[in-house]
N, C-alpha and C positions, 0 to 999 in steps of 0.2 A: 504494500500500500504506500502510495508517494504522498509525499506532503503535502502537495494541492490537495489529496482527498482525504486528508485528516481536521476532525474539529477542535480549534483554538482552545478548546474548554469542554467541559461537560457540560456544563449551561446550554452551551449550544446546541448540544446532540439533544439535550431536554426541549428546549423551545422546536428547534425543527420536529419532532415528534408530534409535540402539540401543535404546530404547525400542519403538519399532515393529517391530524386527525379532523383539527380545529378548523371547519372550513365549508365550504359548499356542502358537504354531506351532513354538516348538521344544519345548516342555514336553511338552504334549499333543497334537499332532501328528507330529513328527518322530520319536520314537522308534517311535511305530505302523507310519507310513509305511518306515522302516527294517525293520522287525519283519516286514510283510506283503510285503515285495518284493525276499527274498531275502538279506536279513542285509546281509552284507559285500561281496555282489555289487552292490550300491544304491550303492556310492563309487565307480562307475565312472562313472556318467552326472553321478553328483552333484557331483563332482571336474571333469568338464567343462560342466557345465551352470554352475558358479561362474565358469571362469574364461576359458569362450568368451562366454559370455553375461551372466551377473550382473554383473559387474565394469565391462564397458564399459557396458549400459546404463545403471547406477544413475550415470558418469558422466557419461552423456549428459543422462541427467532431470535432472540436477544443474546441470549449465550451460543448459539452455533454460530450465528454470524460473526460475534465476537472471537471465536476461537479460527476460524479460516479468515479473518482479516482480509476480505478478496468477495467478489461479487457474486452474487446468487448463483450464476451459471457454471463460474469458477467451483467453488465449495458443492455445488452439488455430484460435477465431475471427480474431485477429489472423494467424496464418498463412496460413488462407484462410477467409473468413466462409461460404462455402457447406458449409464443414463441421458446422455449428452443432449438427446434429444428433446425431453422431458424438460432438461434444463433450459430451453429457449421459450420454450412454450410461455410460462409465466411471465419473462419483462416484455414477450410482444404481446401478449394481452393487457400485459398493465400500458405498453404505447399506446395500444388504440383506446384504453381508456384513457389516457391524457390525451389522445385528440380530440374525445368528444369533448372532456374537458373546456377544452379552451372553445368551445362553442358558447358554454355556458357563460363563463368568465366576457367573452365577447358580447353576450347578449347586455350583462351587467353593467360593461363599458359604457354601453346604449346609454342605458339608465342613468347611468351617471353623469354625463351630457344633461342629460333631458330634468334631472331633480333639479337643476338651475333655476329653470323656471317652471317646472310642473308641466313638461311637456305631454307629459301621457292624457291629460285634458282630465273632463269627469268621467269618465267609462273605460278605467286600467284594463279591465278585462277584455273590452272589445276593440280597446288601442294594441293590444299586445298582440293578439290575437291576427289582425287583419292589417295592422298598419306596420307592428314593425317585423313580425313573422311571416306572416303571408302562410299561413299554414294549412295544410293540406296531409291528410289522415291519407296518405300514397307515397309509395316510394319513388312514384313517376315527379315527383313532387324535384327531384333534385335540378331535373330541367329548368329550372326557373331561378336564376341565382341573383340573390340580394346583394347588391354591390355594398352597403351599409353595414349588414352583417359580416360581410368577407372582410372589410376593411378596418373591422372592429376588431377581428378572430390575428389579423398582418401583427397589430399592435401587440397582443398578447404574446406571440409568438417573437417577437423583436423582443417586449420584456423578458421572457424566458432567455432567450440566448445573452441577453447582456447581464443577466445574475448568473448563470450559472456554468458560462464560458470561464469566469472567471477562477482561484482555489474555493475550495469549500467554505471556508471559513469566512475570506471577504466576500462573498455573495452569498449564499443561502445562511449561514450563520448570522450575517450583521441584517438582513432582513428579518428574520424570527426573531433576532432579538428588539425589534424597532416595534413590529406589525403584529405581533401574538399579544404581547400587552395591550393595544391598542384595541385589538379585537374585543377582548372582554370588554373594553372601559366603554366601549359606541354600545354593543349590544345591553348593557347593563342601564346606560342610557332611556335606549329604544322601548328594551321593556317594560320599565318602570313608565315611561311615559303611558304605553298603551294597556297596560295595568288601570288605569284612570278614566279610560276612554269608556261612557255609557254603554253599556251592553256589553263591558266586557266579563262577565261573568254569566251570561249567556255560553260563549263559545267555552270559557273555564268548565259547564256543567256537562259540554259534549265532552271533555277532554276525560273530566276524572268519572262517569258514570259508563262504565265500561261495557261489553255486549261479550260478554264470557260465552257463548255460545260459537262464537268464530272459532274460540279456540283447537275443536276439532278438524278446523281447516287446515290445511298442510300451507296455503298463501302467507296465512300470519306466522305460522314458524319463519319458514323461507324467504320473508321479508324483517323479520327481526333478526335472523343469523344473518342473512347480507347485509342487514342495514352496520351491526354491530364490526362486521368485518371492512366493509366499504369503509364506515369513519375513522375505525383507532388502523386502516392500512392493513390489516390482518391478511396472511396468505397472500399479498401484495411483491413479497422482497423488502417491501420499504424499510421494513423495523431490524431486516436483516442486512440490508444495506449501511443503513445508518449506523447501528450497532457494531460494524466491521468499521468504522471512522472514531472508533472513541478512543481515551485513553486508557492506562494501564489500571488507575483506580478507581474507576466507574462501577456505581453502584446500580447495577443494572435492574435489578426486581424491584427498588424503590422508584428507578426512575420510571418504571412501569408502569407502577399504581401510578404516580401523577400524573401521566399520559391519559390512562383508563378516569380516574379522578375529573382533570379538568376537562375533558373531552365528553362524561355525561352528565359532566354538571352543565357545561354550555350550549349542550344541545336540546335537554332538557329547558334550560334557562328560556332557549329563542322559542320552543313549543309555547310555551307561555304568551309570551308575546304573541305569535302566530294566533294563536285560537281567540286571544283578548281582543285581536283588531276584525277576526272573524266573529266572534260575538258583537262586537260595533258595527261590521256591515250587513248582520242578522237583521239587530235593530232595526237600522235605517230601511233596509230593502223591503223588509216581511217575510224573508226569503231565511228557511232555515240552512244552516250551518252545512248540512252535508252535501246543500244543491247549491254552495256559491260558487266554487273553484272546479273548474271541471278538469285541467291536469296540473298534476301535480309539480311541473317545471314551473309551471306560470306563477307558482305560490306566491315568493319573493317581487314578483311582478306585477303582480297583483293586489294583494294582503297589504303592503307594506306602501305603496303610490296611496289607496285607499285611505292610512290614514292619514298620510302626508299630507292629505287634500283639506285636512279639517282642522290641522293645524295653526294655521294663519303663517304670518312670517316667518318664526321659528324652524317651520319647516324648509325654509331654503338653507339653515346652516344644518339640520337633522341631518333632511336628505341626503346633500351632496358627501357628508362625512360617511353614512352611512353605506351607502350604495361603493364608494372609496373600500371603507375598510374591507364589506363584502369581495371587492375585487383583490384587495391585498389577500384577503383569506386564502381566493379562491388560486391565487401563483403561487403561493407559499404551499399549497399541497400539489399541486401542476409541479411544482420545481420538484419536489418530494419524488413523488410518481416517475416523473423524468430521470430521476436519478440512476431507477434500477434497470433498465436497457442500455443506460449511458453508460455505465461501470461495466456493464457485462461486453462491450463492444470495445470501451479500453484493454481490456484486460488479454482479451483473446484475437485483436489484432493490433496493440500497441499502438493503437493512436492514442495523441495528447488529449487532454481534456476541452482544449478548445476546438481542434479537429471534429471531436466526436460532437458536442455540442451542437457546431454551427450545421453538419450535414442534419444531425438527428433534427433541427429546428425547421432546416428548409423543407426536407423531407414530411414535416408532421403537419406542417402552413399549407404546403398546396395537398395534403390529402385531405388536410380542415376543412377545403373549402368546397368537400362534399354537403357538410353540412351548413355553409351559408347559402338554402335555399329554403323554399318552401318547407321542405320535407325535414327540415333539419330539427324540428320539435318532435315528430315522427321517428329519425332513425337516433337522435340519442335517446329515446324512451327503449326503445328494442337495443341500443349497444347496450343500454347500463342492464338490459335483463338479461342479456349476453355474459357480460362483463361480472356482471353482482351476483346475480341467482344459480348462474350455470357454472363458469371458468373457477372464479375465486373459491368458491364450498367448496369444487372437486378438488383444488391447490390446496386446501386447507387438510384434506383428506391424506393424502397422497404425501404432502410435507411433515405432518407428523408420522404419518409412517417411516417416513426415512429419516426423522431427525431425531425420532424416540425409539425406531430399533436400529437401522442397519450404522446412525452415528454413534447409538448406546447413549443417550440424555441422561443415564444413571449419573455418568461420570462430570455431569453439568452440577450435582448438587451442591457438593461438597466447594467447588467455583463461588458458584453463585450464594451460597449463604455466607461463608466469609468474608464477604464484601458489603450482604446488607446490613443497613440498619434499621430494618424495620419487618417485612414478611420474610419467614424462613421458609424454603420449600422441604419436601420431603416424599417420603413414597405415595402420598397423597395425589404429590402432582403427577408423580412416573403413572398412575391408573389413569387419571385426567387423561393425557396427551397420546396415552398408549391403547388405551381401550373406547374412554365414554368418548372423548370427541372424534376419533374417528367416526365409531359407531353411530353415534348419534347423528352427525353433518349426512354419511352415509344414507343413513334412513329420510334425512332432511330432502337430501339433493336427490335421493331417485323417486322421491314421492312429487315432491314438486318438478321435476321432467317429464315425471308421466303422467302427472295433471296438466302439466301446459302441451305435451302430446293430443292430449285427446281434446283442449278445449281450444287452443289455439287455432290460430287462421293460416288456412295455405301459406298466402303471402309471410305471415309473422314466423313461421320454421320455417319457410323455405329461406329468408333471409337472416337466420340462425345456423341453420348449418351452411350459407355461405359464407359466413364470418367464421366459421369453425374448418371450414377448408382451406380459407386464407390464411387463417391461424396455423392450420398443420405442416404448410406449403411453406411458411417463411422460415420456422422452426426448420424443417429441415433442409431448408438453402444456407441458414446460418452454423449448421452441425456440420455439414459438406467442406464448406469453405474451411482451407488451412489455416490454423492461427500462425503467427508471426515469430513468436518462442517456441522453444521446444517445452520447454517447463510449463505449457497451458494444463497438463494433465497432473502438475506437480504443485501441492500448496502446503506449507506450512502450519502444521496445530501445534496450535499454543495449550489447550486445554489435557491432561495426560488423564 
């Protein structure tokens, strides 16, 4: 591991974590996903999906990344080199979720222009909708390209490369440590204001009276272990990327819990918010709670312009800060994400960091701007079920298999407890990581495939498994391809 890709501190390995967690996936995501699966009854799986699962794995990617100090694709070949293949699989799925990515983030941009003056007018929903999406439920939908959107998506993609061209430390470390604070102190703002707002205890009594009957649905599992996985980066590489970047005293299981800690307390925090301004446009409209938002992208887009509008003046410094730090949120997990194809392409063909940056950048800009069209609210709702429900549960699967038997995780404990100062692990976590969460994700993920098998539309699998044949195709053009060292198959354990 070279210097560019080591962090100045632990702080920083901690902030970029909350960084990747602390981001679009609880902004803009997690209140939807709450919102569509039953309110209050979503904390039952979500509550055990954190602390059968989340907790131990991100400690376990935490210690194997830490002991191969070298990139996800690197350390997995080092376990057993016939896996090679396997090994690519994961950072080009986590790319093409950074490409949808920065759609979103681009859409934000918009916003953030437009809170200047309240561009979105009185009807966010049918501005967002028709005037700045042009949306179209068809994937013929991409024919039609938004110059506005693309030129939004340019900028994102420009910020990305000049953070993170640069070593680790002066760009992703000095932004997490500027933007993750900031993050709390707007949203902490935000809520409390719409905490105040008439009728917001309205949308509070959809949130906490829950419809415990869903729970027999396989949807609201498979949307609680994605959503869980999606936000703290789980099955990602990311927690194992980063954790390959720290130093020699890092107290990894502590730094864990504060990841898992701040990550659902502010996702949490914004759901608040979210439902409080949805109980205020209950009020006003007559229109209950469950019939105002019809997708769940548009939340942030809607939810949030909504109450900006009622605010009077105050709302030109809310918004534009607001919609700001959103888009800080959303690069700071975008750079995260980026990370792990970018380390795996250094490593195994010896380009510098700025090399692999600037192609990975141009390269991820013009496939983006698949999605500045019409159809672009369309295909990232199907990448992220792609990406979330399908790809990541089966990496989660598949990763603890090899990191808790064929790496031996036993040999992780005695590491990782004499470093913390706070949870101790023990054979507790060896049945965690080695039995329940395989088992369990297992059961999760083939139950929800074969429910969206049978209920799914032609068009929605047929453009699932061509995402998953483009996935298999790159995967193994990057296995093919000679690395530049002979040592690609040779890494270093630090851990005995």
């Amino acid at each position: 591991m070279t210097k560019e890709n080591e962090w100045g501190s632990n702080i920083s390995f901690i902030l970029a974590m909350i960084g990747s967690s602390v981001g679009l996936g609880n902004i803009w995501r997690y209140p939807y996903i709450l919102y569509s699966n039953g309110g209050g009854a979503f904390y039952i799986p979500y509550l055990i999906a954190i602390l059968v699962l989340a907790i131990p794995v991100l400690v376990l990617e935490y210690g194997v990344g830490y002991n191969y100090k070298s990139s996800f694709t690197k350390a997995i070949i080092n376990i057993n080199p016939k896996l090679e293949y396997y090994a690519w699989i994961l950072p080009i799925v986590i790319f093409v979720m950074t490409i949808y990515y920065s759609t979103i983030i681009g859409w934000d941009g918009i916003y953030l222009i437009l809170s200047f003056f309240k561009g979105w007018g009185s009807d966010p929903n049918a501005f967002l909708t028709n005037s700045v999406l042009h949306s179209t439920n068809s994937v013929y939908g991409v024919l039609n390209f938004i110059p506005t959107i693309g030129i939004s998506m340019i900028v994102v993609w420009f910020i990305i490369w000049l953070v993170s061209h640069r070593n680790l430390e002066n760009g992703l470390g000095k932004i997490s440590k500027i933007f993750v604070p900031l993050l709390f102190v707007m949203m902490i703002l935000l809520v409390g204001v719409s905490l105040t707002l008439p009728g917001a205890s309205i949308g509070l009594a959809e949130l906490f009276n829950p419809n415990l009957s869903l729970l027999s649905h396989f949807d609201i599992w498979m949307a609680a272990f994605g959503q869980v996985f999606f936000s703290l980066s789980l099955g990602m590489g990311i927690g194992f990327t980063f954790s390959s970047y720290t130093k020699k005293d890092i107290d990894l299981v502590t730094s864990g819990l504060y990841v898992v800690i701040a990550n659902c307390a502010f996702e949490n925090f914004a759901a608040l918010g979210v439902f409080s301004i949805l109980g205020y446009m209950s009020l006003h409209s007559g229109t209950s709670v469950s019939n105002l938002v019809s997708q769940g992208s548009s939340l942030i887009f809607v939810a949030y312009p909504e109450v900006l509008n009622v605010l009077g003046n105050i709302a030109f410094i809310l918004g534009p800060l607001l919609f700001l730090t959103v888009y800080i949120a959303g690069i700071t997990s975008m750079l995260s994400s980026f990370e792990v194809f970018s380390c795996s392409i250094q490593d195994k063909f010896g380009f510098s960091r700025k090399r692999t940056t600037t192609i990975l950048c141009i390269v991820g800009g013009i496939l983006s701007m698949l999605y500045a069209s019409s159809a672009g609210e369309y295909m990232v709702a199907i990448t992220d079920l792609f990406v979330n429900n399908i790809a990541i549960l089966f990496s989660v699967v598949v990763e603890c298999l090899l990191f808790s038997w064929i790496f031996n995780s036993e040999r992780l404990i005695g590491f990782l407890n004499n470093r913390s100062n706070s949870l101790k692990i023990g054979k507790w976590w060896l049945i965690l990581v080695r039995y329940i969460v395989p088992v369990l994700i297992s059961v999760i993920w083939l139950g929800g495939v074969y429910e969206l098998a049978i209920t799914g539309s032609g068009e929605l699998l047929s453009l699932l498994i061509l995402l998953s044949i483009i996935v298999l195709i790159l995967a193994l053009i990057f296995t093919v391809l000679p690395p530049k060292f002979k040592n690609w198959f040779e890494t270093e354990e630090r851990i005995n």
